[in-house]
RODO-2510 file (C-alpha; in nm, 4 decimals, decimal comma):
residues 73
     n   res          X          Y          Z
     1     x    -6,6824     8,2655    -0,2644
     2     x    -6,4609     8,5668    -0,1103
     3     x    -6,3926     8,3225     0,1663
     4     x    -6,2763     8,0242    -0,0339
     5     x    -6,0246     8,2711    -0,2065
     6     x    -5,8794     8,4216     0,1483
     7     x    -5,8469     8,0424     0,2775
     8     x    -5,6782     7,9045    -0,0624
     9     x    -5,4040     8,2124    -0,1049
    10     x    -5,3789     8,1523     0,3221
    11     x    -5,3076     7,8213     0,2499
    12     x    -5,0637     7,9003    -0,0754
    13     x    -4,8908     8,1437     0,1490
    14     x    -4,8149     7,8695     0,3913
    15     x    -4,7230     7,6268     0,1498
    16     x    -4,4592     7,8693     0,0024
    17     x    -4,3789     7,9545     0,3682
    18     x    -4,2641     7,5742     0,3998
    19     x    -4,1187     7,5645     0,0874
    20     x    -3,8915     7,8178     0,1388
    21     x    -3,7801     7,6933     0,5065
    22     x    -3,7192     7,3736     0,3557
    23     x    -3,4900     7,5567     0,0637
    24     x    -3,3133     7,7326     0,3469
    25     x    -3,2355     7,4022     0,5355
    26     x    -3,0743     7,2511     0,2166
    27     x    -2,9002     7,5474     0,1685
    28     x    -2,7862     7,5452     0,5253
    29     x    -2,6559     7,1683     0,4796
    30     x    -2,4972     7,2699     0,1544
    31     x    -2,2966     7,5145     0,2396
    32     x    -2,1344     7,3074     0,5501
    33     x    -2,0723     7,0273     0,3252
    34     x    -1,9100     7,2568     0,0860
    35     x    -1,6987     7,4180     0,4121
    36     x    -1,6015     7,0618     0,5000
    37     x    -1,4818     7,0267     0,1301
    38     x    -1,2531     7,3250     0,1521
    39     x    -1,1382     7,2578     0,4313
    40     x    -1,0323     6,8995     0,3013
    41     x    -0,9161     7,0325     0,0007
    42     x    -0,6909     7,2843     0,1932
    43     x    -0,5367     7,0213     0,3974
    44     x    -0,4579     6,8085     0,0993
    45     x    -0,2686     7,0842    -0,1008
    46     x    -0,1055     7,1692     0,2181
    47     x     0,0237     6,7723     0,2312
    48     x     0,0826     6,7815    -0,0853
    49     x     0,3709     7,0592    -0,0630
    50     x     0,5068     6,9325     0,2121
    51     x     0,5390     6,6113    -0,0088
    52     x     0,6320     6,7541    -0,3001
    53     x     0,9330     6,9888    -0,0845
    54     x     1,0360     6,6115     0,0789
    55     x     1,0738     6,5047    -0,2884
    56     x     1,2594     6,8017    -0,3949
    57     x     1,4867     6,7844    -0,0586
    58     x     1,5274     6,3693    -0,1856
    59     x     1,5960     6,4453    -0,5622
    60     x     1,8820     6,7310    -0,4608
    61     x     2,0114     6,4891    -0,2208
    62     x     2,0656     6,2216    -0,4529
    63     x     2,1881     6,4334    -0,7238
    64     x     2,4787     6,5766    -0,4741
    65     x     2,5282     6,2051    -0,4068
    66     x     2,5773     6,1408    -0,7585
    67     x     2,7673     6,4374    -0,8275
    68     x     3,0077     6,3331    -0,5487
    69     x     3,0351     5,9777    -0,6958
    70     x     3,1414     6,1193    -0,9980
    71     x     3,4315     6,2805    -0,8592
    72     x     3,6037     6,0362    -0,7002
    73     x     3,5552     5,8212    -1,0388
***
């Protein structure tokens, strides 16, 4: 009877054992997804400036256009 108990908490202890490796591996695979998502996400706002500093550069180019335009009117 002592025995069965020993071998069913030996066997709970490796189940738990696997259970947590197996946590740990999704974990793992997780947290580099989640890397690869920042590091996407950092790229993209970095594009984004540079797009939004081309629009700005654009929009102040046309308006000096327009302002010239309006001069010689």
């Amino acid at each position: 009877m002592e025995n069965m108990d020993y071998q069913e908490i030996k066997e709970q202890i490796k189940e738990e054992k696997l259970q947590r490796t197996m946590r740990e591996k999704k974990n793992k695979k997780i947290e580099a997804q989640l890397k690869k998502v920042e590091k996407l996400e950092f790229q993209f706002n970095r594009e984004k400036i540079k797009l939004q500093a081309m629009m700005a550069k654009e929009n102040n180019a046309m308006n000096s256009s327009d302002s010239t335009d309006n001069i010689y009117e």
